[in-house]
N, C-alpha and C positions, 0 to 999 in steps of 0.2 A: 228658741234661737240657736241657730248652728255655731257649734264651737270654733270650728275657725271659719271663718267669716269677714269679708272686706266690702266693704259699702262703693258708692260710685266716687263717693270724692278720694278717694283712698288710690283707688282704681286708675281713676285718670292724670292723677297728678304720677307724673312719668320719674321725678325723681326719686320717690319712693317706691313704686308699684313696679319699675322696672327692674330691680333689684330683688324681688321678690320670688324666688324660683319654688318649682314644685318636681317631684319627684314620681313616679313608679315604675315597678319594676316587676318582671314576670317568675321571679322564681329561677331563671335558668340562664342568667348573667345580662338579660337584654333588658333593656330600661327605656323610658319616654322621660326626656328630662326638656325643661322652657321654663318660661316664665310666668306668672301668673297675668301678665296681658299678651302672649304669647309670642313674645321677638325673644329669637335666641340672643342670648349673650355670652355665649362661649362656644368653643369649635368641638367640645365635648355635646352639646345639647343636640337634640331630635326626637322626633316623635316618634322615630322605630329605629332605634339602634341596639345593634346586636351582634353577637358572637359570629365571625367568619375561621372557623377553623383550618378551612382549606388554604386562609390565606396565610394567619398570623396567629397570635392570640392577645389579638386586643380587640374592641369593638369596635365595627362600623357604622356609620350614618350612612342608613340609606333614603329615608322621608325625612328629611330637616327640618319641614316646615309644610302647612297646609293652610291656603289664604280661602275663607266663607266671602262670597258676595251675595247680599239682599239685591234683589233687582222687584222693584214696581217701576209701573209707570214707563216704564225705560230708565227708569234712574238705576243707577247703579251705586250702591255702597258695600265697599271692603270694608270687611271687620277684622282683615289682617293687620299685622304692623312688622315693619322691619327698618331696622338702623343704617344707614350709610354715613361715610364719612364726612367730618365737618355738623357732625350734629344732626344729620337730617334725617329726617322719619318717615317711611315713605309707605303704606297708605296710614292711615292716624285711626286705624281701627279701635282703639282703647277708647274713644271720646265715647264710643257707645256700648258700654260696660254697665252694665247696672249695678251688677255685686257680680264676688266669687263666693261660691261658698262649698267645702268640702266636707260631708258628712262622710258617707261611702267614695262618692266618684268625685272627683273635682267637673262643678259645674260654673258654667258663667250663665248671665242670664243679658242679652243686648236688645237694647230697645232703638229701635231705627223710626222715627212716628208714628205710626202706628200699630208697627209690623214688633212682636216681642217674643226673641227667639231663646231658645235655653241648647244650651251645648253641654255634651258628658264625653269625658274620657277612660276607656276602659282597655287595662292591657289582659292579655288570654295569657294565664299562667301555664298552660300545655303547648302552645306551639309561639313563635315569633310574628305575632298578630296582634295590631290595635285597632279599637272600635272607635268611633266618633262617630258619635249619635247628637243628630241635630233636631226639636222639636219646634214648633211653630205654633203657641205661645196663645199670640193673639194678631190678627191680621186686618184689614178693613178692604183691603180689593186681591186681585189676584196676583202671589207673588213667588219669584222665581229665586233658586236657589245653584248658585255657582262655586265649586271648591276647585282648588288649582293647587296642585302638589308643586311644591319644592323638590328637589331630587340631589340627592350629594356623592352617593356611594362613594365614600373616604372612611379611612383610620381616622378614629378620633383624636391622634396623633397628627396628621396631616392637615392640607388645605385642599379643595377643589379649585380650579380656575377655569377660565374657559380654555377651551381644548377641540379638536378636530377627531379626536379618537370617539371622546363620548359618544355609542351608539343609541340616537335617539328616537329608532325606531320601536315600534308598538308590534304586538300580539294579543285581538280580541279576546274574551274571555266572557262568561257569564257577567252581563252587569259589569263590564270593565274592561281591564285593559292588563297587562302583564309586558313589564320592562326590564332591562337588563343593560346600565348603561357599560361596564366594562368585561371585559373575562375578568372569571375566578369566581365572581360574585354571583349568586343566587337570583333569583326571579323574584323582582318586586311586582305581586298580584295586589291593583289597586280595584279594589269594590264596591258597588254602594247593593242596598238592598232596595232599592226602586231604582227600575231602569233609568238610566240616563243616555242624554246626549255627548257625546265623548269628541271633542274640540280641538283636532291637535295643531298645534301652533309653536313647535318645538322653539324655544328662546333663553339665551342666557339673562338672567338679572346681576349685575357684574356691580362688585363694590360693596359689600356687606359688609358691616362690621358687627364686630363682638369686642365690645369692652371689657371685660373682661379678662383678654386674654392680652388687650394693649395695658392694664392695669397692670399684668404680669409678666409685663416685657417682652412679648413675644410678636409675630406677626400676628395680625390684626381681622385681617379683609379675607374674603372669598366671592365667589362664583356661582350661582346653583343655573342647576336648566331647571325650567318650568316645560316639561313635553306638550301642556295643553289644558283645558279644563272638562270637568264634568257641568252640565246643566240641567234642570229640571224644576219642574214645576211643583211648591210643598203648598200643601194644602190648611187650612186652622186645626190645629189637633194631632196633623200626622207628625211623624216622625222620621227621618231617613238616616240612615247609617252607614258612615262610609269605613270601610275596610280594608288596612293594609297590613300584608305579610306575606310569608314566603313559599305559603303554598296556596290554592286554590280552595275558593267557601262556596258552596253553592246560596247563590243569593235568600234562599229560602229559610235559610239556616242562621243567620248572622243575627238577626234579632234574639233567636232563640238561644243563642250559644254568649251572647252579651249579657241577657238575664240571668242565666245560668251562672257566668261570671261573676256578675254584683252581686247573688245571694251569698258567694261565698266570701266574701270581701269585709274586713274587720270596719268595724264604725270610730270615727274620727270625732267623741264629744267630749272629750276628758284632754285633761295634760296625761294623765299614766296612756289611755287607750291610742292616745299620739306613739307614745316612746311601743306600743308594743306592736306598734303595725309598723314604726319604724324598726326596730328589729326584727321583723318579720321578711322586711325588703331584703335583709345582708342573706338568707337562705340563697343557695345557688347546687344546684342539684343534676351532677355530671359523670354520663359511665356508672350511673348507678352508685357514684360516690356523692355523700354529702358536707356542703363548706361554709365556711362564712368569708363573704366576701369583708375586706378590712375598711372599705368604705367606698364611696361613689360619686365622681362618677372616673375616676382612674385607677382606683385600688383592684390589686388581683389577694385570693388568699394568703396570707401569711401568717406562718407557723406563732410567732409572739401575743399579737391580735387575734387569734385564734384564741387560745388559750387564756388570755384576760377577759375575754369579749363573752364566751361561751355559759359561762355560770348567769353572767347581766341577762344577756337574751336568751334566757332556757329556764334556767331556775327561777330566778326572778319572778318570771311569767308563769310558773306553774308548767312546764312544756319539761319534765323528766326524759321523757321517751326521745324527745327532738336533743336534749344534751347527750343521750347514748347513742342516735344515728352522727352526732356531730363525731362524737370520740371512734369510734370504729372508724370512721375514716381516720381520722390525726392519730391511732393509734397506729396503721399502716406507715406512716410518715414515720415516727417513733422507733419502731422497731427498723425500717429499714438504713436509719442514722445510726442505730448502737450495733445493727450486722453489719453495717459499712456498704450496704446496696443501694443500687439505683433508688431514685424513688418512684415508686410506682400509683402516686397520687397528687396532685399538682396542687402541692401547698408549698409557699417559697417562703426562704428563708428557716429554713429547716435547721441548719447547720448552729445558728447565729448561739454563742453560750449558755444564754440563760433560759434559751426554749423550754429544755425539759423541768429547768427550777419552776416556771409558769405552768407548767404541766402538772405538775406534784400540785402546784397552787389550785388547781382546776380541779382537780381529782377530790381534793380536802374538801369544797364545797359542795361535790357532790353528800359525800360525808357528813356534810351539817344538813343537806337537805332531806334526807334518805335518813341512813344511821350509818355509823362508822362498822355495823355489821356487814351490811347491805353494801358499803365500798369495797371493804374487804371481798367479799365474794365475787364481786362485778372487774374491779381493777386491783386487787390485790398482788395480782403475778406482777401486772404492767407497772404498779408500784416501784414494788422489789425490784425490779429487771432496772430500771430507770434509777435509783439509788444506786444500786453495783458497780452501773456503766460511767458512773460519776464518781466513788468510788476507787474504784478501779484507775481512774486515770486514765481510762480508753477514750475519752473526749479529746478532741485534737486542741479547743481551747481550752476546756477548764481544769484546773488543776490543786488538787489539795495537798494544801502546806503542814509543815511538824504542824504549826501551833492551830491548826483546826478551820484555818481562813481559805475559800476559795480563792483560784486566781486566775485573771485572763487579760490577755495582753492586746488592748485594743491600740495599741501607739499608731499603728502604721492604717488600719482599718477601723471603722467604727463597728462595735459590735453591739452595744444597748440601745433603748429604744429612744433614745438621742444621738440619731443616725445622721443626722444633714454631715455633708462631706463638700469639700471645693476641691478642685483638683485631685481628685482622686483618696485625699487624705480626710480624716474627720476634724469637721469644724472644734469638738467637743472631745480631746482624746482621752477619754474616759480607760483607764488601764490600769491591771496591778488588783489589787485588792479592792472592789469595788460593793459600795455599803447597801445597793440593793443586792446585789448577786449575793453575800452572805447571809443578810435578814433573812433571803428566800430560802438560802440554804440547812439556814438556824430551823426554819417554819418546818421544812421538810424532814429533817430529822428528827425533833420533836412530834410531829406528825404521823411518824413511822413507828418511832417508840411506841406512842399512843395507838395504833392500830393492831400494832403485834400483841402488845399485853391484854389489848379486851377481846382477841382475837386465840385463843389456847390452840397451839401446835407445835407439831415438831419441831424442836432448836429455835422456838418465836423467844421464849425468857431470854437466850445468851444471846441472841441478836438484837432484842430489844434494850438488855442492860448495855451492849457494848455500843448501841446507836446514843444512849443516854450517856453514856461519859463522853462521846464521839460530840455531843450536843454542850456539853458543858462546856470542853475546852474552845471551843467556838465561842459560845457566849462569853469567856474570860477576854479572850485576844481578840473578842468584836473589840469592848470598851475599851480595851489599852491601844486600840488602834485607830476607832473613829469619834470616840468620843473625846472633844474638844474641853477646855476650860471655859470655854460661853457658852457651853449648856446646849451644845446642838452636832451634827456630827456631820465629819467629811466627808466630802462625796466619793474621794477615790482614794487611795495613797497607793504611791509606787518608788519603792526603794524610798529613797529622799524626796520624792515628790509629794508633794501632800494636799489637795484642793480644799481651801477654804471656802468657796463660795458656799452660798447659801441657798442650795438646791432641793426639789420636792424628795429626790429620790431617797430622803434618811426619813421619810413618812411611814413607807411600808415596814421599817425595823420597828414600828409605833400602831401601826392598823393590823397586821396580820396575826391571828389567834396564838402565836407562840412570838413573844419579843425577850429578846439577850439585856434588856432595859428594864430596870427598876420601876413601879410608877413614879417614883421622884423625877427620874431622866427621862422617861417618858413624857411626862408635864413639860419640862424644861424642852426637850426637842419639840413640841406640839406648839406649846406658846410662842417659839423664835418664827414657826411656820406662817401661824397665826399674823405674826406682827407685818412678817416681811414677803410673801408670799400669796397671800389668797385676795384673789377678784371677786365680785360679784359672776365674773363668765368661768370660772375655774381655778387652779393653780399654778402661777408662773414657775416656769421651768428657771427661774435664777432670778433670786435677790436685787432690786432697785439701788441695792446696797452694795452689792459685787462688784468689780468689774466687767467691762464686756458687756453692760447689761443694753440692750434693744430690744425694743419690746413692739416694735409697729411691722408688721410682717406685710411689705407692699416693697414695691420696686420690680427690678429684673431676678434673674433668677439668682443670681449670688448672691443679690445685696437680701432677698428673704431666707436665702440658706443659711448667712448669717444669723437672721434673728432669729431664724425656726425652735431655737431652743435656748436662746440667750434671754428671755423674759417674757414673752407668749406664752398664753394663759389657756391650761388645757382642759377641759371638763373632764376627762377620767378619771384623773387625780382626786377627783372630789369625793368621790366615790371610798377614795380610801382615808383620804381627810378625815373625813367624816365617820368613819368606822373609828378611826384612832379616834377622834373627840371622843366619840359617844365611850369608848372605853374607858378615856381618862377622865371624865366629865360626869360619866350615866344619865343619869334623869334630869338633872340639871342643862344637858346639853340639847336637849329635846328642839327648845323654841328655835336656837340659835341655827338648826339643823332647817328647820320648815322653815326661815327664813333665806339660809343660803338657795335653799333648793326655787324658791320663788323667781327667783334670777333667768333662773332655766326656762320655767315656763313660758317669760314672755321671748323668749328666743322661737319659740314655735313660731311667732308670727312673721317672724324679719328672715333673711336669708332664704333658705329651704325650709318652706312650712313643713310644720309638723315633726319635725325632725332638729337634729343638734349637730355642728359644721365642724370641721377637723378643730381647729383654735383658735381661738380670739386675742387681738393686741392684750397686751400685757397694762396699758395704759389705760385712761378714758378717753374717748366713749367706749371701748372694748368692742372693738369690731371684730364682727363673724369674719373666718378666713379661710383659706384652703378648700380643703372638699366640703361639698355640698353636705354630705351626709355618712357621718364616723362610725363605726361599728362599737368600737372602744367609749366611745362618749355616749352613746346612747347604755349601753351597758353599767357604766358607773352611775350613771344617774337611776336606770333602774334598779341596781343595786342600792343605791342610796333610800330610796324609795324602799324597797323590801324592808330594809335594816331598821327605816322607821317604824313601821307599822309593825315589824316584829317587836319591838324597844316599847312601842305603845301599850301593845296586847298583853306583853308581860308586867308593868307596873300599872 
C-alpha cells in the first residue's frame, strides 16, 4: 500500500480534496505547485512556474493549468476542473478520479467507463521543463486523447486579464508548438512525444477564481488564454507525454529523459522519507552558488532560515557535504556584512542582529555531528571572525553592555524572527535586551571557550579563559534580568519596559547545549511552556494567557499580520521544545516526545502533502496556514526525529 495515498471518495468529495495541494520543485527555484484534483487555488499555483530574471526576481506562471479530454464514441470527457465565481466548477473532472497516489511521481489514476487512464508528473531538475505522462490503462473501443494548455505568463505576484496585447500567435516546433504571449518572457515550447494534431482556437476563459487568495483578502479572479489543443489518438498500453518548458526537446528524447528523471527521484513511503524529500525541495542552486529557499511558494533565501534550517535538512539526513556547499555560500554573505560590502550572494536579510548569533548556532551542530575537531579546522577562522565583529561592537545593531547582556533596538523596525509589521512599524516591538539574542549569545561563547581549549594554539588558553568570564557574567545578569518570580522568563526588557507575556522565545535559554539556567529553572521555564504554550501543530508564539493573544491567522492582510505572532502555532519551535524536554526530562521524556511528533505526521496528508505549512491557528481545529511548505518546520521536525533516535540508541 502507497504511503500517501487518497481513495475516490476522498478525491471527489470537493470539500476536502480541494484543499489538498501538492508540491515539486526542480532544484533551481521553479516549481509545479496545484492541487491534488487539479484546480488551482491560488495566483501562486502552475504547472510550470519559474524564475524570469530578465524581468524581476520573483516567479512567473507561465502553464497555469492543463485540461485532458477522453473522447470515444464522439463523446467527450474533461478530466479537468476549474473554479469560478459563485461556487461553480466548470468541467467537474474530479468525479472521475479513482485514487492519488504518490510514491515517486504523484499519479492519479481516472476511469471514464471503460477507458482507465493513469497520469504522472515529472519536473526535469536541469533545465525548466515538466513532463506529463498520460498511459492508457484499459480501453474497450478506440479512444482519443485531447490536452488544452492554460497559458498565464504573470508574477506570481500579479493577475492576468484579458488584454489585446497577449500575443497569441504560434511557431511550429517538433511535435508542438512554441509560444510567447508577452515581451520579456521566454518561449514557452509545448511537446508531446507522439505526433499530434495542433487545434488553434486562441480564447480567453474569463472568471477564475482562487480561493484562496479571497480567504487572504486579496483579489480573487483572473483570465487565462487557451491558444488551442493538442489531439491524437492513445492506444491500450501506450503512453504519451506531454512537455512543457523553455527550451526545445526533440520528441524522441522526452520519454527517455522522464525515466532518467524518476530513477533519480527519492521514494515517498515513510513520514521521515516525506520530510527528507521535503527538504530536498528548499535546495536552489544559482551562479554556481548554493541556497535554501525559506519556504514556498513565496519565500526568497533568507539569512535567519538559513541558518536554523540548515543543520534540520543536512545533518539530520546524513547530507555533511550538502551542509558545507550550503555554508560556503552564507559564509560569503558573512564576511561581506562584518567587511561592510556589497553582498555578493542573494541571501536577504543579511543584516537583521541575531543572524550571525544563528550562524555560531549552525556551526556548533556541525560540531556535534562531525567532532568539535573537524569544526574547528573547517570553520574555526569564520568562528573567530564572527565572535570579534560582535565583540567589537562593529555591528550596527548589536551591542554589548558592562554587565555582559547583548542589545538591540528594535522599537522603531522589527528585527527577530517575529517580524509581522503594520504600517511600517513592528506589530511585536521586541527591543533592548532581548532573551533569545543573549541565550544564543551565552551558547556561543561557551561554544567557543569549549573549541579553543580542546583545540591547543597559539593565545587559544587566554582567549578562551577570557571568553569564559566574558560567559559567566552573562549568565549572572541573564537571571537578574529575565528571570521572573513565576518561574519563567521575559521576553524582552528595555530600560523600564519589561514584557511579561508568555512567549516560546525563553525556550532556546533551555534547549541549546549551554543554558545560563540552573536545571531547577530550567524545569520551572519548561513546565510554564508546557502548560501554556504547546499544540498538538507546534508552539504558540504567546500565551492564551497574555494579552493580545489571537490565535486564528485568516482575514485580510492586517487583520493576519496581527495574529501572525500573537498565538499561532509554529512547528520549529518543537524542535527545540523538544531538545529542552528531553534535557530536563532524559528517558523519561522519550514517549511524551513520539507522541508530540505523531501530530505531525498526519499533517502530511492535509494542506501540502508530504510536507509541513508555515503555521497553524493557535486554537482547535489548528489549521494549516500560510506557506505551502516551510524550510524552518520541516527542519525542526527532522531535527526532532534525529534527537530521538539518537536519545534511543544511547539508553
Amino acid at each position: 500500500m502507497c504511503y500517501l495515498r487518497f481513495d475516490k471518495s476522498q478525491m471527489t468529495n470537493l470539500q476536502d480534496s480541494l484543499y489538498k495541494e501538492m508540491l515539486i520543485t526542480n532544484r533551481s527555484g521553479a516549481y509545479c505547485s496545484t492541487t491534488l484534483v487539479g484546480c488551482n487555488i491560488r495566483k501562486y499555483d502552475g504547472l510550470l512556474v519559474i524564475p524570469v530574471p530578465e524581468l524581476d526576481d520573483e516567479n512567473h506562471v507561465l502553464l497555469s493549468s492543463l485540461d485532458e479530454t477522453v473522447i470515444q464514441h464522439g463523446a467527450e470527457f474533461n478530466l479537468g476542473l476549474h473554479k469560478y465565481q459563485g461556487e461553480n466548477y466548470s468541467p467537474k473532472g474530479h468525479k472521475y478520479i479513482v485514487s492519488f497516489e504518490w510514491e515517486q511521481v504523484p499519479t492519479w489514476t481516472y476511469r471514464v467507463g471503460g477507458v482507465l487512464l493513469k497520469k504522472e508528473i515529472l519536473f526535469d531538475t536541469s533545465i525548466h521543463r515538466i513532463y506529463i505522462r498520460y498511459t492508457l490503462l484499459d480501453a474497450h473501443s478506440a479512444t482519443t486523447l485531447r490536452l488544452r494548455p492554460f497559458l498565464a505568463f504573470r508574477s506570481v505576484r500579479q493577475w492576468t486579464h484579458e488584454n489585446g496585447t497577449a500575443n497569441s500567435s504560434y511557431d511550429e516546433v517538433s511535435n508542438g508548438v512554441r509560444m510567447c504571449l508577452y515581451q520579456g518572457y521566454p518561449d514557452l515550447y509545448m511537446q508531446t512525444s507522439k505526433k499530434a494534431a495542433w487545434n488553434y482556437c486562441p480564447d480567453w476563459y474569463r472568471g477564475l477564481e482562487y480561493p484562496k487568495e479571497r480567504e487572504r483578502g486579496y483579489e480573487s479572479t483572473e483570465d487565462l488564454l487557451t491558444p488551442g489543443y493538442f489531439e491524437m489518438p492513445i492506444k491500450k498500453g501506450e503512453s504519451i507525454i506531454f512537455s512543457a518548458g523553455i527550451a526545445p526537446i526533440k520528441p524522441k528524447e522526452i520519454s527517455v529523459l522522464l525515466e532518467k528523471e524518476r530513477e533519480s527521484l527519492d521514494h515517498r513511503d515513510s513520514f521521515y522519507h516525506c520530510l527528507v524529500n521535503a527538504a530536498h525541495q528548499f535546495r536552489v542552486t544559482k551562479d554556481g552558488e548554493n541556497y535554501l529557499l525559506a519556504g514556498y511558494p513565496w519565500f526568497k533565501p533568507r539569512a535567519r532560515d538559513t541558518f536554523i534550517s540548515m543543520p534540520g535538512l543536512t545533518l539530520a539526513i546524513g547530507e555533511k557535504e550538502r551542509f558545507e556547499m550550503y555554508m560556503a555560500t552564507a559564509s560569503k554573505a558573512i564576511y561581506n556584512l562584518i567587511r561592510k560590502e556589497p553582498l555578493e550572494v542573494d541571501i536577504y536579510e543579511m543584516e537583521q542582529p541575531d543572524t550571525l548569533l544563528w550562524a555560531i548556532w549552525c556551526i556548533q551542530q556541525y560540531a556535534k555531528y562531525t567532532s568539535r575537531t573537524a569544526c574547528y579546522e573547517k570553520y574555526g577562522v569564520l568562528l573567530r571572525d564572527i565572535i570579534e565583529y560582535v565583540r567589537s561592537g562593529k555591528h550596527p545593531n548589536l551591542f554589548i553592555h558592562e554587565n555582559g547582556l547583548v542589545y538591540a533596538n528594535g522599537r522603531d523596525h522589527a528585527i527577530t524572527w517575529m517580524n509581522s509589521q503594520c504600517g511600517g512599524r513592528p506589530i511585536v516591538p521586541r527591543s533592548g535586551y532581548i532573551v533569545e539574542f543573549n541565550a544564543l549569545w551565552y551558547n556561543a561563547l561557551k561554544f567557543f571557550e569549549q573549541i579553543l581549549t580542546e583545540n591547543p594554539g597559539a593565545g587559544h588558553a587566554e582567549v578562551a579563559e577570557e571568553t569564559g568570564k566574558e560567559a559567566e557574567k552573562l549568565a549572572k545578569s541573564f537571571k537578574d534580568v529575565f528571570l521572573n518570580e513565576y518561574g519563567y522568563l521575559l521576553d524582552y526588557v528595555d530600560g523600564q519596559m519589561m514584557d511579561w507575556s508568555v512567549r516560546p522565545n525563553q525556550l532556546f535559554a533551555i534547549a541549546l547545549d549551554f543554558s545560563p539556567l540552573d536545571m531547577k529553572e530550567r524545569k520551572s521555564v519548561l513546565d510554564i511552556c508546557t502548560k501554556e504554550l504547546v499544540t498538538p501543530k507546534g508552539i504558540r508564539s504567546l500565551s492564551p494567557k497574555s494579552g493580545g493573544y489571537n490565535p486564528m491567522y485568516v482575514g485580510k492582510q492586517t487583520q493576519r499580520d496581527f495574529a501572525y505572532h500573537q498565538g499561532t502555532a509554529w512547528p520549529w519551535l518543537t524542535g527545540f521544545y523538544l531538545e529542552a524536554y528531553l534535557r530536563v526530562y532524559r528517558m523519561s521524556g522519550v514517549n511524551y516526545i513520539e507522541r508530540q511528533l505523531i501530530g505531525f505526521e498526519e499533517e502530511l496528508f492535509y494542506h501540502c502533502v508530504g510536507t509541513i505549512p508555515e503555521l497553524f491557528d493557535g486554537n482547535p481545529p489548528f489549521h494549516g496556514r500560510g506557506a505551502i511548505s516551510f524550510a524552518m518546520n520541516v527542519s525542526g521536525i527532522l531535527r526532532a526525529l534525529q534527537q530521538l533516535e539518537k536519545y534511543n540508541s544511547t539508553f
